[in-house]
Every structure is written in C-alpha cells, then in structure tokens.
N, C-alpha and C positions, 0 to 999 in steps of 0.2 A: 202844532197846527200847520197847516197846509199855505203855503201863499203863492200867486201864481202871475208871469206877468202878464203884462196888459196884452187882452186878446179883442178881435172883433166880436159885432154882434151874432155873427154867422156863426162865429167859433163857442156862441154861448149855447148853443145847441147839443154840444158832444159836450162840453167842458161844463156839467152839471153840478150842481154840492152834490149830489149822490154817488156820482161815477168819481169826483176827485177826492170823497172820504172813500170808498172803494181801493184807490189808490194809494192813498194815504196811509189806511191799515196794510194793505201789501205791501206796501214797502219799511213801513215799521217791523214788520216781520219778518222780515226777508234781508235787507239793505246789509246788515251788519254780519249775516251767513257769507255775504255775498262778500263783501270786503276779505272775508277769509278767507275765502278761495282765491280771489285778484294777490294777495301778498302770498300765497301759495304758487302762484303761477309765479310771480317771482324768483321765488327758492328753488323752482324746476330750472330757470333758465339758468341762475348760477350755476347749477350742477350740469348743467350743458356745457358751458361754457370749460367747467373743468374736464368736461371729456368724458361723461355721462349720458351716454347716448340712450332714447327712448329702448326699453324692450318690454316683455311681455312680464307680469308680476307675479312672480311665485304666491304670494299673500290669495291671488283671487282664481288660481288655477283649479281650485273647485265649481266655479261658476263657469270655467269654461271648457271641462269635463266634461260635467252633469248634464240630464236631457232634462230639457225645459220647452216652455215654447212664450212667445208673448198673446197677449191679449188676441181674441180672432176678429180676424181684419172685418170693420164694419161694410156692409151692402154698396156703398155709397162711391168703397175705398176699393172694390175689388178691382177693378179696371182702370191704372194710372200710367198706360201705354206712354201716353205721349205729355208732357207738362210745358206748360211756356210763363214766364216771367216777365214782369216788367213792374217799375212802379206802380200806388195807387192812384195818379191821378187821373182824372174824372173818365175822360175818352178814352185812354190805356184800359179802363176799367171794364168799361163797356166791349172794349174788344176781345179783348183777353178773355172776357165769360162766354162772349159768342164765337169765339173762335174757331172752335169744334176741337181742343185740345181738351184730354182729359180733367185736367187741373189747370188752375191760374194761381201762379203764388205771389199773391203782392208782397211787395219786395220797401218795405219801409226799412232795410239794409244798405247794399253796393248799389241799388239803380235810385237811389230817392237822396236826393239833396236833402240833409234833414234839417233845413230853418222850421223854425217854428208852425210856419204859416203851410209849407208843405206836410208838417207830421200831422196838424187839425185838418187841414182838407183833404188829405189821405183818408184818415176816419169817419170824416163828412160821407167820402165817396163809398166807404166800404158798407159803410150802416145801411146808406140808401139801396146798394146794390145788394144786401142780405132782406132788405124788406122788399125789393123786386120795383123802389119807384124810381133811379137813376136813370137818367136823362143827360142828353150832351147836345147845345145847338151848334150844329158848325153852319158857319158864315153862307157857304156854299151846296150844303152834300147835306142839309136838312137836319130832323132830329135824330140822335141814336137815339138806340133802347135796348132792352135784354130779350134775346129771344126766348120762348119757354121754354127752351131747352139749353142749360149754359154749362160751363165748367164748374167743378167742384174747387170751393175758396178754400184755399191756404193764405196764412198770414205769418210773414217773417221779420219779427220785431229786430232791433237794433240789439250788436254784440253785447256783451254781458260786460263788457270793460268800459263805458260808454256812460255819458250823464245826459238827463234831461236839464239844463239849466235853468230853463224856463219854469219848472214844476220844483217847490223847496218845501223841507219838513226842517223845520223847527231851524232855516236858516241854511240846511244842507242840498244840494242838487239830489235829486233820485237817480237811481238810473235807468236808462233810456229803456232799456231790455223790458223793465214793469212796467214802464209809463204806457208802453205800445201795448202791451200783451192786456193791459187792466186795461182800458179803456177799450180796447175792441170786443174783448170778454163782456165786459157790463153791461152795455149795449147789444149786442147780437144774441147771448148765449141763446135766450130766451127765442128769439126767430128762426133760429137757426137748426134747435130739435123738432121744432112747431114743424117746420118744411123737411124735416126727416131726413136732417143732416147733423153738422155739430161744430164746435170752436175746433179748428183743425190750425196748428202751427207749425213751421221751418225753426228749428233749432242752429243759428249760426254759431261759428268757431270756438265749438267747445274745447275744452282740452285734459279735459280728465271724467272718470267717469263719475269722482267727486259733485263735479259740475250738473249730471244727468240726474243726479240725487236730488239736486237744490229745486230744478226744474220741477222731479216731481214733487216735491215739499209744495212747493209754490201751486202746481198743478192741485195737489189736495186738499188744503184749504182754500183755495178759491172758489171750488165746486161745492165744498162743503159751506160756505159762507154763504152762496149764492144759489143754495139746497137744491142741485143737477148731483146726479149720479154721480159717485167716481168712478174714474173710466171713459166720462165724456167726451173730455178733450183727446185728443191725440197729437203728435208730433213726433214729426220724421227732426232726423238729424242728421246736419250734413259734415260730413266726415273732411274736413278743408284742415285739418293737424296732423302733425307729425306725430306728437302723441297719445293722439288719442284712436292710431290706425292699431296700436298695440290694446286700447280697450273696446273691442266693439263689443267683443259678449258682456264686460260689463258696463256698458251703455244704454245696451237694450235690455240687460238682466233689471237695472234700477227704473227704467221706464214702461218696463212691463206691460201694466196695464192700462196706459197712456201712449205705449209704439206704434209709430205707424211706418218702420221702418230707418233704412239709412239710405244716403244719398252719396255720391263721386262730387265732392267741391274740387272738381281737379287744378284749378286755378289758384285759390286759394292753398291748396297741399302744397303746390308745388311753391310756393314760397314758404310754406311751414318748414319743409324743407331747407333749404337754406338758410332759413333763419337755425335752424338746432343746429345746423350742421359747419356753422359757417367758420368753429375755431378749428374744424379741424383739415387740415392744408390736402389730406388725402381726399377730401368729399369737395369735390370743385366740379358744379355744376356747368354744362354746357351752355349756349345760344338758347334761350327758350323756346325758339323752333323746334327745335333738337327734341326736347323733352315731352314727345310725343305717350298717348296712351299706351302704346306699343310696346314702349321702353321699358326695361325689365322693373325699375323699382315702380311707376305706375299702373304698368298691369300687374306686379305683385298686389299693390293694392287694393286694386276694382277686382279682382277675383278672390281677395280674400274678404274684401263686403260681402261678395257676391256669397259665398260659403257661409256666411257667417248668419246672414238674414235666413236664408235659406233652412238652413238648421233651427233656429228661433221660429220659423214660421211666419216670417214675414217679409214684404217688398224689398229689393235689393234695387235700387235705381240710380241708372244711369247720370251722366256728366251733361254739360252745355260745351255743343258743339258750338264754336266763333263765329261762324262764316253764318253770313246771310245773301236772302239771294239782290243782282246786281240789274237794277235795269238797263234798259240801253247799251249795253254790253253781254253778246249772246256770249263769248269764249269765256269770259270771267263770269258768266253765271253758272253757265255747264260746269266751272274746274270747281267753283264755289260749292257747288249743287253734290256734285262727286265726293267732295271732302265728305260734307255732311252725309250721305249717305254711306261711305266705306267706316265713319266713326260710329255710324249705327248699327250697321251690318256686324261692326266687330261686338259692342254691347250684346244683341242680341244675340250672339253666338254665343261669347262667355257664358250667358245666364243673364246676364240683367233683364230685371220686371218691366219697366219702365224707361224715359228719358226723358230730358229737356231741349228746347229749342228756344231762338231767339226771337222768331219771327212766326205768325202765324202762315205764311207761306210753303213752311218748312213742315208745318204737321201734315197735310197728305202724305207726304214723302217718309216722314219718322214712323205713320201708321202703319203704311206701307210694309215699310221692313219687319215691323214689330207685331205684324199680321201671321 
C-alpha cells in the first residue's frame, strides 16, 4: 500500500487515489527491474576502475549492421529546429510555450530544485498548461497566458538513480524517474492526443541500452493499462555517458517505436568522461574551457549521434549552448551572442536536426542559423 507525506490542499488536486494507485502499480512493476540495472551500473564502474574502458559490443553488432529504421517521426515532431529549457514553474511555463521555440522541455531534472512542494507545483503547472487554462499574475506586467500558438511539451523526469522520498510502497521510497513520468502521464495522456499531440519525454543519463529496455517496458504497459496506442508516447534520449556513446544503435533499436531521437548532453558527457576515465593517469583531462565541441573526442561524439540517428531515421539534436545574452553591456553581449552563434553554425553544419538554447532571446538567432 501506497503512503504519502503530508501535502497541501492545492497539492490534492494532482495527488488523487487514482493517479497514486496508477503509481503505485508502476512502480510495483518496475522498482525491482530497476534495482537491477542500478547494481549493474555498479559492476560497470568496478570494471572501469580495473581499466575496462567503455567499447562498442560484439554481442549486439547485428543491431548495428542491419538496416532498420525507428518509428516515423509524428506531424507535431517534424520541426524541432530550435528547443529551450528551463524548469516547470508557473511563469517559466508560460514563457517557454510562447516563446516561439520549437519545443519547451520542462526540466523536473538539473534546473528544478526537487523539494516536494516544487515537484507538485511542477505538475499543477504542467496539467493546467496541457489543458490550455495556466495563468501567471505578475505584481507589475499583468496576467500571462498561452498564446494559441505554443511550443510542443517535453517532460524530463528525474534520473533513474534517484528516490521519491515523499511517495512509499509498502514502507520503501519509489523512485523519482516513475513518480514524475506517472503522474504527468495520468493526467495529461488523455488531453494531450484530444489536442493532437501526445506524452512526449527527455530520457536523462542513461547508461546502457539495458536501461532504454526498462524505459520501454515501462512505456508499454502504461499505455496499455491506460488503453492509448502503443507508440504513443515518445522520448528523445540524451546521450550525457560515456557508455552509452558506444550504444546508440542499441538505444534506439530498443526504443523503436517509442523514439523520438537522441540528443548532445555535452555537459554532462563531458564529466561521464572523467568519471570512466579517471584511474587511468594517461586520460587527464584539461581546464573545462579547453574541452570545447571542437575537440576531437566531442565532435567524435556529436558526429557520430549525428550518423547514427540519421541512419535510424530519426532527429539528431544538438547541445546547450552557455552563454546568454548580457544586458547593459554591448561588447559582452556581442562576444556572448558570437559564441552562440559559431556553436550553432558548427551543429548545423555537422548535420544536427535541431538545438537548445538557454534563453528565449537566443531563438531568433538559433532559427536563424538552422534556417
């Protein structure tokens, strides 16, 4: 049985008996797959450690031989030029859909403080912004709203290594990964194909294509419990491992008909990176500055995304660029402005589908390029 702690009255909205037995079966189901693969990521790192460096797997060199393709990119999804990010709280929400950025990925991950009271009013904001009545009064500058023309919603639940504390079965934490992905799912699916669209997800720092299995496990029984197509949902995954740059055809081969592509977490890699690499005294990373896209083992990377989606038939998309722009300061917003531009110029040249930005200031300028 499910027990959960003490929430507001606001929070009893999202936090229904319905959507937390919904949860509760998902994660009865799921928890203990999952557990397997977390002490599996273990036995990788030992074998790191002994000087077992990430390569490609003879075992699955059929999968990435053979011509295949993934699922075809739904109507909605064809056009993901430009993407921008930020948490889901309320005003973030509203902007980010009017932006004029192809996509909004709310980021219940790296930009969301996840207390309790942030992860329910995330999904306060996101349910009301899927039924089109989210509203924001600001003190000054009046009420926001959704233009009738917004960015297509991505939702990027929390790592797969991660506990909901707050939510317990039978006395144990769930984890965080279900808690987010169930509860948005429960709520929205149903609006969400009504408006002729669908549950679209960011898959954070996977690390085996093991991993991209459980996801679709997870992805086909919830659609089939909640009697939507399989194939509904989709989810992009973002490539931020070391080794799992070695599995991308089997990433996409097990997500099939649930892909919505891969993404450059070049931030995140670039610490996977060092973390695999770090017993051994020959692999000694530079200054972070240094370790530009440019650099030969991250454009090995982003180009071989790039190859690899491409061949599958689906979106190969671009990194977040840092830099936003600087007001009251014209020479740092030009060199700012410049960064971002020559990191997009290089994208679109490789072949990347798409890109991210930080700031909704930055999308004329990422269209621009990607024009």
């Amino acid at each position: 049985m499910f027990s959960i702690k003490e929430f507001s009255e606001d929070h009893s909205e999202i936090l229904t008996f319905e959507a937390c037995e919904f949860i509760e079966e998902l994660c009865l189901k799921f928890s203990e797959p999952l557990n397997i693969l977390l002490k599996e990521r273990d036995k990788v790192k030992k074998q790191f450690a002994q000087g077992n460096l990430p390569n490609f797997n003879p075992k699955t060199a059929w999968i990435r031989h053979s011509n295949w393709k993934v699922a075809e990119i739904p109507p909605d999804l064809q056009d993901r030029r430009v993407e921008i990010t930020g948490p889901p709280d309320r005003k973030m929400t509203i902007n980010a859909l009017n932006s004029g950025a192809n996509v909004f990925m709310a980021d219940f991950e790296d930009s969301l403080a996840p207390t309790w009271e942030n992860i329910l009013d995330g999904q306060i904001n996101l349910r009301d912004a899927v039924d089109g009545t989210i509203t924001f009064l600001h003190p000054t500058k009046g009420v926001y709203k959704l233009n009738e023309k917004t960015a297509v919603l991505f939702v990027r639940p929390r790592g797969l290594h991660l506990k909901e504390s707050h939510f317990k079965i039978n006395g144990k934490e769930v984890p965080a990964s279900l808690f987010d992905f169930g509860l948005y799912l429960f709520h929205n699916h149903q609006k969400l194909i009504e408006k002729g669209t669908a549950p679209y997800f960011y898959l954070p720092k996977l690390e085996s294509y093991h991993e991209a299995a459980w996801w679709n496990a997870v992805f086909n029984w919830s659609q089939d419990k909640l009697r939507i197509a399989r194939g509904t949902i989709r989810a992009t995954v973002l490539l931020e491992t070391l080794p799992a740059a070695f599995q991308m055809n089997e990433i996409l081969w097990e997500l099939q008909d649930h892909s919505a592509g891969l993404n450059c977490g070049r931030w995140d890699y670039i610490f996977s990176c060092i973390k695999v690499s770090q017993y051994d005294r020959s692999r000694i990373f530079p200054d972070r500055d240094q370790v530009t896209m440019t650099s030969h083992c991250m454009s090995s990377y982003s180009k071989l995304l790039i190859k690899t989606c491409h061949k599958r038939g689906i979106h190969a998309m671009g990194g977040m660029a840092a830099q936003i722009p600087i007001r009251n300061n014209s020479k740092a917003n030009e060199a700012a402005l410049n960064k971002v531009k020559n990191d997009k110029l290089r994208e679109v040249t490789d072949g990347h589908d798409g890109t991210w930005v930080a700031h909704p200031g930055l999308i004329p300028l990422a269209k621009e390029v990607f024009d």
